[in-house]
Each structure stands twice: as C-alpha cells, then as structure tokens.
TIKOL-546063 format. One line per field, with one value per residue (C-alpha): residue number from 1; x, y, z. Coordinates in Angstrom, 3 decimals, m for minus. Example, Ala and Ser with C-alpha at 12.3 -4.5 7.8 and 13.67 -1.06 7.14 Angstrom:
BEGIN
num	1 / 2
px	12.300 / 13.670
py	m4.500 / m1.060
pz	7.800 / 7.140
***
This chain:
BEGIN
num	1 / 2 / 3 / 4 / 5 / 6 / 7 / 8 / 9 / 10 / 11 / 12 / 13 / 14 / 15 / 16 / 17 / 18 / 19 / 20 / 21 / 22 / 23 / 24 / 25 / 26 / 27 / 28 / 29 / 30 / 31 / 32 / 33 / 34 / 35 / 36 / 37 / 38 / 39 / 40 / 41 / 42 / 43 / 44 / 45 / 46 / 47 / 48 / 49 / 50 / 51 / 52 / 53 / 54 / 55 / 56 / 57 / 58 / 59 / 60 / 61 / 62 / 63 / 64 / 65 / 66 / 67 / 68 / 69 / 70 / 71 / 72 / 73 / 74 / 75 / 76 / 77 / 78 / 79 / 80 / 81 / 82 / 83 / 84 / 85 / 86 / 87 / 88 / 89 / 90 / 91 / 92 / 93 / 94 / 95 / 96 / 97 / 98 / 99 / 100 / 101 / 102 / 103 / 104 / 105 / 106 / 107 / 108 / 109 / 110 / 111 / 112 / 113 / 114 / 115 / 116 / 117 / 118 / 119 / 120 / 121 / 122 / 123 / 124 / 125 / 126 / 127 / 128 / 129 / 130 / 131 / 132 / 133 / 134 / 135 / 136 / 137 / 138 / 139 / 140 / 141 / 142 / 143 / 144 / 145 / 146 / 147 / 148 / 149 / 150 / 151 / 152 / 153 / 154 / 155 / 156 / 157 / 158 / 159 / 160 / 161 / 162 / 163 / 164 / 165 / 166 / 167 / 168 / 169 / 170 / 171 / 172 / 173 / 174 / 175 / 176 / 177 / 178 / 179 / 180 / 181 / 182 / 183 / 184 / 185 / 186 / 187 / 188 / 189 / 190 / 191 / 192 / 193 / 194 / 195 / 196 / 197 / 198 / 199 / 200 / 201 / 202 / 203 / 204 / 205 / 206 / 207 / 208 / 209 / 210 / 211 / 212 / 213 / 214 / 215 / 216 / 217 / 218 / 219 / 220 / 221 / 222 / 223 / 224 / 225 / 226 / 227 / 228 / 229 / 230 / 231 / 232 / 233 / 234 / 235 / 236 / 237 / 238 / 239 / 240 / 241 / 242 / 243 / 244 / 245 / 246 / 247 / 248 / 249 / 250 / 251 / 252 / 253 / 254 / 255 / 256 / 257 / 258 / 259 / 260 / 261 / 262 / 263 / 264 / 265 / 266 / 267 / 268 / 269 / 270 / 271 / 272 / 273 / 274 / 275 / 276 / 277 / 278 / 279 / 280 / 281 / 282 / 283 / 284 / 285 / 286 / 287 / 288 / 289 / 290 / 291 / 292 / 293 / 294 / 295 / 296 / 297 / 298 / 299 / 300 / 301 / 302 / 303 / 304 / 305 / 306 / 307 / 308 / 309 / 310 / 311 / 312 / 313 / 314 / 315 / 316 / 317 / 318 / 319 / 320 / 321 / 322 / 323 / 324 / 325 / 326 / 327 / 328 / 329 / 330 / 331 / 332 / 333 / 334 / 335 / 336 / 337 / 338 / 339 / 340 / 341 / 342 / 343 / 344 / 345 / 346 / 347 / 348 / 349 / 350 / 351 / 352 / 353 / 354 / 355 / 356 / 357 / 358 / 359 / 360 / 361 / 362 / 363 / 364 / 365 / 366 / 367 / 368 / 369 / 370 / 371 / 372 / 373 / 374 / 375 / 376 / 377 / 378 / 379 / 380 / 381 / 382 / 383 / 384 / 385 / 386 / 387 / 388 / 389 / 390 / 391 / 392 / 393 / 394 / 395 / 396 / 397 / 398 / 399 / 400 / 401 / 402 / 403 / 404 / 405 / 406 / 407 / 408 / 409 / 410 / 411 / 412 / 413 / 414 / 415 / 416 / 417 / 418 / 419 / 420 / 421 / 422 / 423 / 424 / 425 / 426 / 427 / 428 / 429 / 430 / 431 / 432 / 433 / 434 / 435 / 436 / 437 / 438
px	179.876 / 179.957 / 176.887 / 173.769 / 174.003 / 169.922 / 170.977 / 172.744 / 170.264 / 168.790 / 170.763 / 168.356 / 169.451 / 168.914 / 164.941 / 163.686 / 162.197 / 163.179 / 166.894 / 167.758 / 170.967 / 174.211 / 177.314 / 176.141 / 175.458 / 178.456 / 177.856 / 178.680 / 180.667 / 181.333 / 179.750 / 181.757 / 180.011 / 180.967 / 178.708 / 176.907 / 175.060 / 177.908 / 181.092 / 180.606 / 177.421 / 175.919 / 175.938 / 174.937 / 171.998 / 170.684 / 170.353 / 168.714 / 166.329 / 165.686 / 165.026 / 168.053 / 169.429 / 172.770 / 172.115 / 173.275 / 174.318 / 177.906 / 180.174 / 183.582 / 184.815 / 184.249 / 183.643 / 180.126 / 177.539 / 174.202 / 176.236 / 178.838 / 176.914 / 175.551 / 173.852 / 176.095 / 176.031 / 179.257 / 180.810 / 179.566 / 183.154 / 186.691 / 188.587 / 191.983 / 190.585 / 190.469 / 193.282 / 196.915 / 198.062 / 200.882 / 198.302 / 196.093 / 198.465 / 199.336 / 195.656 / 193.216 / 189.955 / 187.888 / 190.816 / 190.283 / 186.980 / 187.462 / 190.054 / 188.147 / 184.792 / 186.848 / 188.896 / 185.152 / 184.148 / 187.403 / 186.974 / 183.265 / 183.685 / 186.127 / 189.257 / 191.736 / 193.308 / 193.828 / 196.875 / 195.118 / 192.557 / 194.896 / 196.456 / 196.537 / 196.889 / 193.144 / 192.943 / 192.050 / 190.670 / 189.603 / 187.000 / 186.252 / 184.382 / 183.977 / 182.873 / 184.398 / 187.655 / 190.570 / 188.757 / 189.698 / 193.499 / 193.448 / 192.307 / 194.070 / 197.170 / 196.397 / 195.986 / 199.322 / 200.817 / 199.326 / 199.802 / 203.867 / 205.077 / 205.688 / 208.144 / 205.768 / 203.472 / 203.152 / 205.088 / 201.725 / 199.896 / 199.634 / 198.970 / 196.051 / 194.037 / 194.363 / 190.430 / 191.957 / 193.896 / 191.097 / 191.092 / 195.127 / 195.033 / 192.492 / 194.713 / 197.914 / 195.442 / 194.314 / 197.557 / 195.442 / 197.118 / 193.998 / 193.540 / 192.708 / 190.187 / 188.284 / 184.848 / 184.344 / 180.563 / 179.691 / 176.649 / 176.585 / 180.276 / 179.833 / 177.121 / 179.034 / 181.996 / 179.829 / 178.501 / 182.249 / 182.993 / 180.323 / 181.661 / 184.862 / 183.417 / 181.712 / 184.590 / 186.591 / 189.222 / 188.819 / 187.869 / 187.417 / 186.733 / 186.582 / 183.882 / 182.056 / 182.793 / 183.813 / 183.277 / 184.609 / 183.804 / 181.999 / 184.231 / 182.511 / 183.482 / 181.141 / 178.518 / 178.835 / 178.468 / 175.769 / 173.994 / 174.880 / 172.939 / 169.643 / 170.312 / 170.870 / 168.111 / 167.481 / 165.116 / 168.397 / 166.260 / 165.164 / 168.189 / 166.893 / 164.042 / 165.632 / 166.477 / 163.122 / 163.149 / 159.714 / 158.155 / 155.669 / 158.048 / 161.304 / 163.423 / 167.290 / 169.119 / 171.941 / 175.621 / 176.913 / 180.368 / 181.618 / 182.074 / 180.568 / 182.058 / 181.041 / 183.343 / 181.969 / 183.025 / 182.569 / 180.029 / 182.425 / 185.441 / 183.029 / 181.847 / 185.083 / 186.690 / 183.317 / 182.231 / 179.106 / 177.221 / 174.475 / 173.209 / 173.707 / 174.114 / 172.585 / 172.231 / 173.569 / 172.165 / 174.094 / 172.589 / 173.081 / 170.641 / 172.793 / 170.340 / 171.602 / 174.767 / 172.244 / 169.067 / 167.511 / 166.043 / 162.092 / 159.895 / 162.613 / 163.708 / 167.443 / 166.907 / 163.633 / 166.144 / 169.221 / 166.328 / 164.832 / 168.342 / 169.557 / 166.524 / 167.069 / 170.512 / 169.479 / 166.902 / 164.308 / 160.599 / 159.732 / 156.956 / 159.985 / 161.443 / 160.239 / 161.909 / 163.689 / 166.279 / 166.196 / 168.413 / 166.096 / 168.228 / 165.389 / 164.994 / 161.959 / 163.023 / 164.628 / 162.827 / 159.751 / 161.796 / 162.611 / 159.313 / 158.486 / 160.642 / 159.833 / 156.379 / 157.614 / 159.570 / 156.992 / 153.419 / 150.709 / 153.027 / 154.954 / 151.919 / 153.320 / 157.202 / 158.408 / 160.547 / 162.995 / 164.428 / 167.542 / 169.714 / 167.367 / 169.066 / 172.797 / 172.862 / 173.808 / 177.481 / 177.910 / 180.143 / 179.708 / 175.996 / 175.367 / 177.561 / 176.076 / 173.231 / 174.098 / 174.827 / 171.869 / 169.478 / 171.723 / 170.626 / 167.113 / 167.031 / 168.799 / 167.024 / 163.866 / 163.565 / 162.978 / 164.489 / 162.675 / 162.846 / 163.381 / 162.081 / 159.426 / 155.706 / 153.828 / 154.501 / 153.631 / 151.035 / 153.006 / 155.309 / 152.811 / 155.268 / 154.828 / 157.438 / 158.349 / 157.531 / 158.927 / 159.375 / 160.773 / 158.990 / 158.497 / 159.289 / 157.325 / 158.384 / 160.047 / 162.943 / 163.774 / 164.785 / 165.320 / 166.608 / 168.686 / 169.009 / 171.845 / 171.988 / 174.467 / 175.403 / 176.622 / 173.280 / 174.828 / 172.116 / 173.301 / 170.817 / 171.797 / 169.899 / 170.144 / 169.016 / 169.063 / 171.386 / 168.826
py	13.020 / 16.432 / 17.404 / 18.694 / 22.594 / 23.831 / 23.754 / 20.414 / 17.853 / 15.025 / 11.943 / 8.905 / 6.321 / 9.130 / 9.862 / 10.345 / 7.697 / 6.043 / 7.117 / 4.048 / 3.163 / 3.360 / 4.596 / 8.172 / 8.539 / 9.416 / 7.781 / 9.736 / 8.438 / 11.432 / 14.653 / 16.832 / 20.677 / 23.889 / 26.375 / 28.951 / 25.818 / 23.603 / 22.604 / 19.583 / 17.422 / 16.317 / 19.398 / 21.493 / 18.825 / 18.290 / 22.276 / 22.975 / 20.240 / 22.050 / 25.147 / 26.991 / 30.134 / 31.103 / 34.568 / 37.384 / 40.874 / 41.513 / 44.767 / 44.669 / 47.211 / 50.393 / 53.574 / 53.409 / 54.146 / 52.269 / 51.053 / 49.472 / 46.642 / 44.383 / 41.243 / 37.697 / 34.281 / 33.446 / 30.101 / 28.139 / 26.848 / 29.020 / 27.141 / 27.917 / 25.933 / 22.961 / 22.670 / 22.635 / 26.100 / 26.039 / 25.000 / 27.658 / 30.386 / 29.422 / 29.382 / 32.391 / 31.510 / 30.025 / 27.388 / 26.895 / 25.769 / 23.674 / 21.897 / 21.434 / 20.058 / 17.904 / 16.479 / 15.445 / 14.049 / 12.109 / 10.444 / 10.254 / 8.282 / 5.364 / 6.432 / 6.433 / 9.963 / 12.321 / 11.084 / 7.523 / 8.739 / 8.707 / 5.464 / 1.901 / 4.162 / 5.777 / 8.475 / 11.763 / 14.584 / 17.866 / 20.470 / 23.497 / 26.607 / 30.022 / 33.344 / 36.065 / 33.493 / 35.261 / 38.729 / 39.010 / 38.358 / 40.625 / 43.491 / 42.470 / 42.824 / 45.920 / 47.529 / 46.413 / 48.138 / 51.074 / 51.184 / 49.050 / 49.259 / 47.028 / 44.998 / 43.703 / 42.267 / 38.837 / 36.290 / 34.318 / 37.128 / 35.673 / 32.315 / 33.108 / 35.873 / 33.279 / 31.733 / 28.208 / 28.573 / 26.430 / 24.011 / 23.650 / 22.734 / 20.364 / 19.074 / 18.622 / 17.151 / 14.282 / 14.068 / 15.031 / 13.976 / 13.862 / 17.386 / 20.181 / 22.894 / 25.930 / 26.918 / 30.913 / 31.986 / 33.817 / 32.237 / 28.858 / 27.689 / 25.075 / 23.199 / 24.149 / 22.335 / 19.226 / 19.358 / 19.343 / 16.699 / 14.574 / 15.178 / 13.929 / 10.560 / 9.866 / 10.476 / 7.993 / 11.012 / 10.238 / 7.391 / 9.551 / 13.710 / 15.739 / 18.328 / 21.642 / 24.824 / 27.669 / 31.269 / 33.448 / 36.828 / 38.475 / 41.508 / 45.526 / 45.820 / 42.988 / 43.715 / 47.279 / 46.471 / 44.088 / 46.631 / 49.141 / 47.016 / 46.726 / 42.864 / 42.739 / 42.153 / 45.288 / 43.992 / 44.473 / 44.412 / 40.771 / 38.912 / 35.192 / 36.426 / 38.659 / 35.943 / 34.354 / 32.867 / 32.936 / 34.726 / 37.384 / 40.271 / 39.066 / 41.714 / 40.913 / 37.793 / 38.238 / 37.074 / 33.620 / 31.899 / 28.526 / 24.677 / 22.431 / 19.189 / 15.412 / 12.778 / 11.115 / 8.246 / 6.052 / 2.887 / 0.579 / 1.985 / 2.256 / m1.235 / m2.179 / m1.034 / m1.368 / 1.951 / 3.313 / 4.979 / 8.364 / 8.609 / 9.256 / 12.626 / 11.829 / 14.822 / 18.826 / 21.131 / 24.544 / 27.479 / 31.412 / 34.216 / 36.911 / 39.403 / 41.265 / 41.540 / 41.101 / 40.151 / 36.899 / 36.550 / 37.644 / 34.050 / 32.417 / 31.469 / 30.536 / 28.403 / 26.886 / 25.332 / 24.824 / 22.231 / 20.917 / 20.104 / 18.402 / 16.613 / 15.167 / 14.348 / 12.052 / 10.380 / 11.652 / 12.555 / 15.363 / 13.540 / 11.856 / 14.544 / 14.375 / 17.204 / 20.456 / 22.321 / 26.035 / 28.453 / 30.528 / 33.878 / 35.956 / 38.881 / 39.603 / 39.291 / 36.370 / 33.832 / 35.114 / 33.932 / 30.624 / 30.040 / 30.425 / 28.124 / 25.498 / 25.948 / 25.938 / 22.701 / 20.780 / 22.567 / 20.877 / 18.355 / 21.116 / 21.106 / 17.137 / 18.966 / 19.326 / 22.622 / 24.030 / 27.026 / 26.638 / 29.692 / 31.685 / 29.433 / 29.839 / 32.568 / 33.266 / 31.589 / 32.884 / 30.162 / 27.815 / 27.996 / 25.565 / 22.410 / 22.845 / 22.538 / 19.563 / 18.214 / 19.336 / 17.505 / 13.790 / 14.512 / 14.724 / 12.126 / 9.312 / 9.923 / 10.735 / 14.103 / 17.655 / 20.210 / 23.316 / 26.858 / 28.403 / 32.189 / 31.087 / 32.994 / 33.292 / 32.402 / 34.600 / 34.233 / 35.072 / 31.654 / 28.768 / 26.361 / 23.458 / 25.247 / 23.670 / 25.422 / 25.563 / 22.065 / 19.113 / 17.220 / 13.462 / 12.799 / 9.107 / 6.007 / 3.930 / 5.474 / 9.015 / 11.762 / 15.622 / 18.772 / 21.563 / 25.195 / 27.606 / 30.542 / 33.577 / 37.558 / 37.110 / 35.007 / 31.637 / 28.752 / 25.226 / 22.580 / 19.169 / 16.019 / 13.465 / 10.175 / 7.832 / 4.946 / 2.672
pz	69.611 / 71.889 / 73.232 / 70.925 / 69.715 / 68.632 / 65.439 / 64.960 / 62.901 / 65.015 / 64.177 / 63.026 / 65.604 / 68.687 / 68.002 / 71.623 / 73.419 / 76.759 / 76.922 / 78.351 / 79.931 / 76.937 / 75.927 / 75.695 / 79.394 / 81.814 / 84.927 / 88.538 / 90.524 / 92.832 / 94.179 / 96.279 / 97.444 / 99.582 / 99.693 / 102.456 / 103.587 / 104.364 / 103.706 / 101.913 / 100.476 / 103.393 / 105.756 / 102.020 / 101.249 / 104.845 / 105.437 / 102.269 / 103.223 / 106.527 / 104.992 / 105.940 / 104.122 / 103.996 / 103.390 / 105.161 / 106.194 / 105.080 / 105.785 / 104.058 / 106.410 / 103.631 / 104.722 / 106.505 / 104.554 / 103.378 / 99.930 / 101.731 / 103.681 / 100.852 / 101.245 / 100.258 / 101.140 / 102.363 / 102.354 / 105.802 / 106.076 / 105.283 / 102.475 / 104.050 / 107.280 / 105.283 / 102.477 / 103.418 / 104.817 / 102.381 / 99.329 / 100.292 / 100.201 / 96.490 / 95.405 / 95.082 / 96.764 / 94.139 / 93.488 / 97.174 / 96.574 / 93.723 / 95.830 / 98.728 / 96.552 / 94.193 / 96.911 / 98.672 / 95.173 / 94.717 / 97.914 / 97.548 / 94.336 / 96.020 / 95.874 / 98.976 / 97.913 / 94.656 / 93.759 / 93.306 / 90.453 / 87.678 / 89.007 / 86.842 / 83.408 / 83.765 / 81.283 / 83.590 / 82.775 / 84.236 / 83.678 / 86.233 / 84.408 / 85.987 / 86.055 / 87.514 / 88.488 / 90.356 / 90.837 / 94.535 / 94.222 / 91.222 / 93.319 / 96.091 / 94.281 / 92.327 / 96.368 / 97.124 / 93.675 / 94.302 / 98.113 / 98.707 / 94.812 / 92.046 / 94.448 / 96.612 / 94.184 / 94.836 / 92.137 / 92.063 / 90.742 / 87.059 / 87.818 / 90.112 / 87.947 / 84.905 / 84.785 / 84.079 / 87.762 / 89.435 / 86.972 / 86.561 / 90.341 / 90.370 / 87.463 / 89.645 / 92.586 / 90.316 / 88.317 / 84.838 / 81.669 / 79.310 / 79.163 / 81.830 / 80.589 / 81.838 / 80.149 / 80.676 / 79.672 / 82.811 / 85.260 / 83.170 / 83.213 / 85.599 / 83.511 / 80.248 / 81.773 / 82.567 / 78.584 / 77.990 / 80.420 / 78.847 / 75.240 / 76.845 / 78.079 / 74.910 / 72.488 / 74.571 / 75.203 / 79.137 / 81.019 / 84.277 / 84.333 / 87.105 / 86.444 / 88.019 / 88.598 / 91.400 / 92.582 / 94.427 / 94.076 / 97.204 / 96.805 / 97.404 / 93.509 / 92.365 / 94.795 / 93.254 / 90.249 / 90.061 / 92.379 / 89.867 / 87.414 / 89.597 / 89.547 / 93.698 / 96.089 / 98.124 / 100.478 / 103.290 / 106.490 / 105.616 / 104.631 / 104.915 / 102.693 / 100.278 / 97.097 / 96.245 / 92.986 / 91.537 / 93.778 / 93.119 / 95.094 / 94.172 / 93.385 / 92.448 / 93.260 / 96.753 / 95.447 / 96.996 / 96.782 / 96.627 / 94.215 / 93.353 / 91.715 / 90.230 / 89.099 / 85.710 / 83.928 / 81.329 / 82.634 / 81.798 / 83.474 / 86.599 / 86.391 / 85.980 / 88.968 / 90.919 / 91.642 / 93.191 / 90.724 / 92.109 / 88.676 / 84.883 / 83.107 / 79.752 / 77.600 / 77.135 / 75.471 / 74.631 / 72.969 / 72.614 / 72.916 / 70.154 / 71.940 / 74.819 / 76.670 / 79.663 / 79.362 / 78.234 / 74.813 / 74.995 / 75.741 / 76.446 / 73.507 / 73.795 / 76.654 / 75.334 / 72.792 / 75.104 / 77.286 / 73.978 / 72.699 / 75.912 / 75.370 / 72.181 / 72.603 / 76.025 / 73.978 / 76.112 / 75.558 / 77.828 / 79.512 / 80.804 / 83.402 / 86.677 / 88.261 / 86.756 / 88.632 / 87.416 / 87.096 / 88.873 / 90.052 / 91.656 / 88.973 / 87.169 / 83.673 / 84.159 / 85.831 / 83.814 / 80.639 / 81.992 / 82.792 / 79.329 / 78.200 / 80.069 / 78.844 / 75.626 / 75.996 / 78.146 / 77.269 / 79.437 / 81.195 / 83.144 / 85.913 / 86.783 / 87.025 / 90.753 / 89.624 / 92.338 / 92.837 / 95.514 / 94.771 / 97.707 / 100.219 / 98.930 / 97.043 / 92.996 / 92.903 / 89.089 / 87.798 / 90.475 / 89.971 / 87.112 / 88.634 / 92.667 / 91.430 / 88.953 / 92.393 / 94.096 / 91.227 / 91.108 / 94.771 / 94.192 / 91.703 / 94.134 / 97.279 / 95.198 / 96.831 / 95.294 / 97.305 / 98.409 / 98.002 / 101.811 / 101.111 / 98.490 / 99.691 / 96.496 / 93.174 / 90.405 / 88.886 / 85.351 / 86.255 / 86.472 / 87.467 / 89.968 / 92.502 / 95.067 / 98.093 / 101.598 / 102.246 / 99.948 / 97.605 / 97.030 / 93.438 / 91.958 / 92.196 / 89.112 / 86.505 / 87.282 / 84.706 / 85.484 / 83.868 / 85.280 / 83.140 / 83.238 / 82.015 / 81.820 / 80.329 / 76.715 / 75.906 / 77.031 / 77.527 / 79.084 / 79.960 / 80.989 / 81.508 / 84.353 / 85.032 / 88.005 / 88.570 / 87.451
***
C-alpha cells in the first residue's frame, strides 16, 4: 500500500470522491523549519506572511570579480548556534539542519525531548531526502588534502559526504529502530521522502516517522554551476526581487539553504497518546519524465500525472483542492510546464485554486525544497491562509494561474484539501496531497 506510481491501476474501493478521514491518511503531528526566513516555524511562517525575502548579496571571499558574488538565501539563523557545539562539529551542515528542524518538530508534536519519541515500544522511523547532501564538507576536505596532506583529513570525512548522513542522525536523535532512509532524486527528495514516509504509515511498518528533507549547498562550486547552466537569477542589483516565480521577467531561480521536517503518524497511535493533529497527508503521487537530464517533459506531462496520481490515491476529486503549493523555481521552462499541468489536472476549476509560489522569499533549497514547503501548505491549510509570493509583479500571461500575489490569501471556509508539486533533474515528479485536521 505505498503511494500511487501513474501507471499503477486504480484500485476499485479508492474511486475518488470525498477522501474522507481513514487509514490511508498519516496524520501530522509535528512541523519543525529553518530556512532564510527564520529559524524555526513561527519566525519562517510569520515573515513569509509579511512579505519578507531572504535573499541576498553573497561574496565567498573568491578572487574579486563579478562571478564571485552570487545571489543565495542564507539560513536566518547559524545551525552551529543552536545544536550542541560538540554535535555540530560531527555533522556537515545540512545534518545541522535536519537536527535543528526535527528537534522543533519533535517537540512541536508533544514530546518532552528526542530521546522520548521512540519511548513505550513506538515503532520509529526516519526519512530525510536530499540533493546535493554533504557537498560543502566534501570540498572542504578535498582543500585540506590538497593544501595539509592526506593526514589531516578529517576521520569524519566518510560519514559526512554519505547522502543518508542527515538522516542517520536524525535516526540516533529519535532512537530509530524501524528503519532510517534517505531518498536521493535531486529538487524533490524532501516530498519523495514524505511519499515514503506515508507508505510507511500505511503498511503498519511505523507507528511514528520523522520526515523532510535538508540542504546545504551555498558553496561558489554550486552557484557556478547552476550559473553555468543559465538556471540562476542574474538580476544582481535587485536581490529581494530577483526569484519571482511566475512572473512575466523571471529569469533563473537564487539558491537557498536549510530543513524542513513533519512528524506523521498513524491516527490511531495519535489518538492514542492524545496528540495535536495540524492536518492529514492523504495521497503521493511519483512519476518520471525519461526526457531530459534537465528539463521538464514538454506540457507538463510528468507532473500532470505525478498530481493526478496523488489525486487518486487520496480519494480526491480535483474540485476538491483549495490551494496548490508549486514547485515554482523562477525559470521559464519550468514554471511554464507546471502550469500546464495543473491545467491539465484541474481544466476550468484551476481559476478557484489559490496557487503560491514561496521559493522567491527563501530561495530554491534543492532537497529541502519539497518538505518546507509540505510545511508551508499544512500551514495554509490550518490557519486557512495561502501564503504570498513577496517579488511577484506580473504574472505571465502564458501561466493563467490564480497566483497569489503580494499579500496572503483567505482560503473558504468548511473541509480543506491542497496539493504541493516537486519536481527535480533526472525527470523526477512528486506530488502529495494534504488535508486539514478535520
């Protein structure tokens, strides 16, 4: 019972209709966030209400020269000011994230401390995807080989550069016995590790998973290469306007860093030990483009199907979504091929859609990107609220989407249901479903 793949058959008892409340939903529990906004959920949530941007002028200290100063979105708060001097040393800095935004969502879903979770025989379970993973301390180290020898090389270097290093230490945080796993599949690992995480919950594997994903990689070699690419924003003498998804001008997305995590579990084990509940995730959908390395599938195809899938496996009628959180990077050819899927998927009914576009206020965090803004949309859902988009001015006239502009939207009253895409290089397509606690 792992989520719906486009070309798995429909089963007969899961036609859509209402997707009412069941054992197919995971129930969270806990949202925990650090990003260029804030530090943690509500310092990330209350500036990206406010219209804040996180973006800004960075210089590595390179050589000078106009390639060296790049445009990034920093995290708002230093990891290592937060964790445990002597855990922080051991971790490369997208661990440090995960740590610091799983430790929030731990606490944010009731329990006194980490080491708690796993507590009274709860099976635990932990899934943190990235990207790029340990690409910092992998350079760093390669420096210090090339510059002090092989005997200065720290003895951490292979733990940290492994992708699965985030995840393994969230693993020893909670004490995780029911497996520990990192999805790789580039900008939608943290929503693939959700669709995992939900797989998890419904095959009665876990009764509690602690889910996202993490990035850290706002290294000159990145930047670099993503420049080299023509995927970066160059609009450099307007930072705060330089990502706008959607827009008619946009031009490249602007790198960001940082975690975001959610505690799920099974209804019953939250009922049982009386847990506050933000909201549901109902339904995944994973698909692949097999069409460029790069570049989405013309139309939007892929993701069309990764939506329409997620769709079908929440038991939900597309008239039923309220609000979508896109994927949304900022390049042409992207968010023109997300637009056309979600005309595809939701035809007519996509004018009634508040659709918003939040990676112009903290940047593109790669891995990270897909579970902040899983976050962001049980957010929107529970305080009936769709965020904005800070540096939106126009929207093209190719999208015709209901974008949310520079302030936030109401979203109706009565049940809620949204939609949040991912998508990544290699083709990868992850949409999930949410619902609201109701």
């Amino acid at each position: 019972m792992s989520p719906r793949h486009a070309a798995d058959p429909a089963p007969g008892d899961r036609a859509p209709g209402d997707g009412a409340p069941g054992a197919r939903s995971a129930v969270v529990t806990g949202l925990g966030l650090t990003t260029a906004l804030g530090g943690d959920v509500p310092s990330t949530w209350r500036a990206l209400l406010g219209g804040v941007c996180g973006v800004e002028r960075v210089d590595f200290g390179e050589p000078e020269g106009p390639e060296q100063v790049y445009l990034a979105a920093p995290a708002a708060v230093d990891p290592r000011t937060v964790l445990p001097s002597a855990k922080a040393a051991h971790c490369d800095r997208s661990a440090q994230f995960a740590l610091v935004a799983a430790r929030e969502a731990v606490h944010d879903a009731g329990f006194p401390d980490a080491s708690s979770v796993a507590a009274g025989g709860s099976r635990v379970a932990v899934v943190v995807g990235v990207g790029l993973g340990g690409l910092t301390s992998i350079l760093e180290q390669n420096t210090r080989l090339r510059t002090q020898g092989a005997g200065r090389v720290s003895p951490r270097t292979i733990p940290v550069m492994l992708p699965n290093h985030p995840a393994a230490e969230v693993g020893l945080m909670v004490g995780a016995k029911a497996g520990v796993h990192a999805p790789v599949s580039a900008c939608a690992s943290g929503a693939e590790a959700l669709a995992q995480a939900l797989g998890m919950i419904r095959d009665g594997r876990a009764d509690i998973v602690v889910a996202g994903g993490t990035e850290a990689a706002l290294h000159p070699l990145a930047l670099a290469g993503f420049a080299r690419l023509r995927a970066l924003s160059r609009r450099h003498d307007d930072p705060k306007g330089a990502s706008r998804p959607f827009d008619a001008d946009r031009d490249g997305f602007v790198m960001g860093e940082g975690a975001g995590m959610l505690v799920l579990e099974s209804a019953r084990h939250a009922a049982a030990r009386g847990a506050r509940v933000h909201g549901r995730l109902t339904g995944a959908g994973i698909t692949n483009d097999s069409h460029h390395v790069a570049q989405p599938a013309p139309g939007g195809t892929g993701c069309a199907a990764a939506v329409d899938a997620a769709l079908r496996d929440a038991a939900l009628l597309p008239e039923r979504i309220q609000h979508i959180n896109a994927h949304a990077t900022s390049t042409p050819l992207g968010d023109l091929g997300e637009a056309q899927a979600l005309h595809r998927v939701f035809a007519k009914g996509i004018d009634d859609v508040a659709v918003s576009a939040t990676k112009g206020a903290f940047g593109h965090t790669l891995g990270a990107a897909g579970a902040i803004e899983a976050v962001l949309t049980v957010l929107a859902l529970r305080e009936r609220c769709a965020p904005p988009a800070c540096s939106l001015e126009r929207v093209d006239p190719e999208i015709r989407l209901n974008v949310v502009g520079r302030t936030p939207a109401a979203l109706p009253s009565g049940p809620l249901a949204a939609v949040t895409t991912s998508m990544g290089f290699g083709g990868h397509n992850v949409a999930l479903a949410f619902a609201d606690a109701s």
